[in-house]
C-alpha positions in Angstrom: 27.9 12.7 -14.8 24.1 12.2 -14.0 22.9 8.9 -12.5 19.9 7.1 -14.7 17.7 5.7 -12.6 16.2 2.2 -14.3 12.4 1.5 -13.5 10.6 -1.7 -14.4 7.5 -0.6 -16.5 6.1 -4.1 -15.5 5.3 -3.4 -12.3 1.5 -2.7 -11.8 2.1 0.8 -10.8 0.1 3.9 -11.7 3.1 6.0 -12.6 1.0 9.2 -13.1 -0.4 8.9 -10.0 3.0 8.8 -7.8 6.0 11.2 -7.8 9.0 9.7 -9.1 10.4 9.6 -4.8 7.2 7.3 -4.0 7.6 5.3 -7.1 11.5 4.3 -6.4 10.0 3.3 -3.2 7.2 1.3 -4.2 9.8 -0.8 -6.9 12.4 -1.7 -4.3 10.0 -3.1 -2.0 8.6 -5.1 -5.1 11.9 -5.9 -6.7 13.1 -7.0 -2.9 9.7 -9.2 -2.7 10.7 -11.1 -5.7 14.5 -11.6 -4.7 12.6 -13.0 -1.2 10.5 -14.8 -3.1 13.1 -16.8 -4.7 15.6 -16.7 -1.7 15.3 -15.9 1.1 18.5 -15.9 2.5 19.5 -13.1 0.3 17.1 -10.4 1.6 17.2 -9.0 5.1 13.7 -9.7 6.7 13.7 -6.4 8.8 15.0 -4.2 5.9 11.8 -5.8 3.6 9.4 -5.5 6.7 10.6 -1.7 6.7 10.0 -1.3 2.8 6.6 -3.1 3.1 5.8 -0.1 5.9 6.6 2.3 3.5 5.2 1.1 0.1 1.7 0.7 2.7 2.0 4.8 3.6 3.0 5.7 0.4 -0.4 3.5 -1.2 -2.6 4.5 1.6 -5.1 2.6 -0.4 -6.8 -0.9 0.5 -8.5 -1.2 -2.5 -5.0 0.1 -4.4 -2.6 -2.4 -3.0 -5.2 -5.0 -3.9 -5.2 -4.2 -7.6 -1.6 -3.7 -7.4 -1.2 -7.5 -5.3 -3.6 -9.1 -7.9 -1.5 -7.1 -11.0 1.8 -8.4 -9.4 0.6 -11.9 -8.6 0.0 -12.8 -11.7 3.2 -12.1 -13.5 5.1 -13.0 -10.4 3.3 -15.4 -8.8 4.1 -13.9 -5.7 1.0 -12.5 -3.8 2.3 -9.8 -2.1 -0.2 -9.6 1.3 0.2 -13.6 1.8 4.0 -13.5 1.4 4.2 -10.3 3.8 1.6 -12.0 6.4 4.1 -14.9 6.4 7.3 -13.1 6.8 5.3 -10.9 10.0 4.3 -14.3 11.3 8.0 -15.8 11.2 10.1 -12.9 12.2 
């Protein structure tokens, strides 16, 4: 029996651009992000810190995570660089 693997097409991703490894990367950390978002209790904070280090190698991109932040932050309301920068500062 084969495994389906789900992806949220609403994530501001470029899904030509990545291969299908770096794009189940990049939609945990983002699908983690949101359950922090909305509690926080309910994520570990080192686990997300670790996924935030990956999503960054994997984008390599300033100007890319910014479209992707800005994309994301307006469906989520969640900026992702602020909410990151906050978890870094508290941990």
């Amino acid at each position: 029996m084969a495994l389906a693997l789900v992806i949220n097409m609403d994530y501001p991703i470029d899904y030509e651009t990545y291969s299908t490894e770096e794009i189940i990367v990049i939609v945990e950390f983002l699908s983690m992000l949101e359950q922090y978002a909305s509690n926080h209790a309910t994520v570990d904070k080192q686990t997300l810190l670790n996924k935030y280090e990956r999503y960054r190698e994997i984008l390599n991109n300033l100007s890319e995570e910014k479209r992707i932040d800005r994309a994301f932050s307006q469906t989520t309301n969640i900026p992702i660089y602020k909410t990151m920068q906050s978890l870094i500062k508290s941990s």
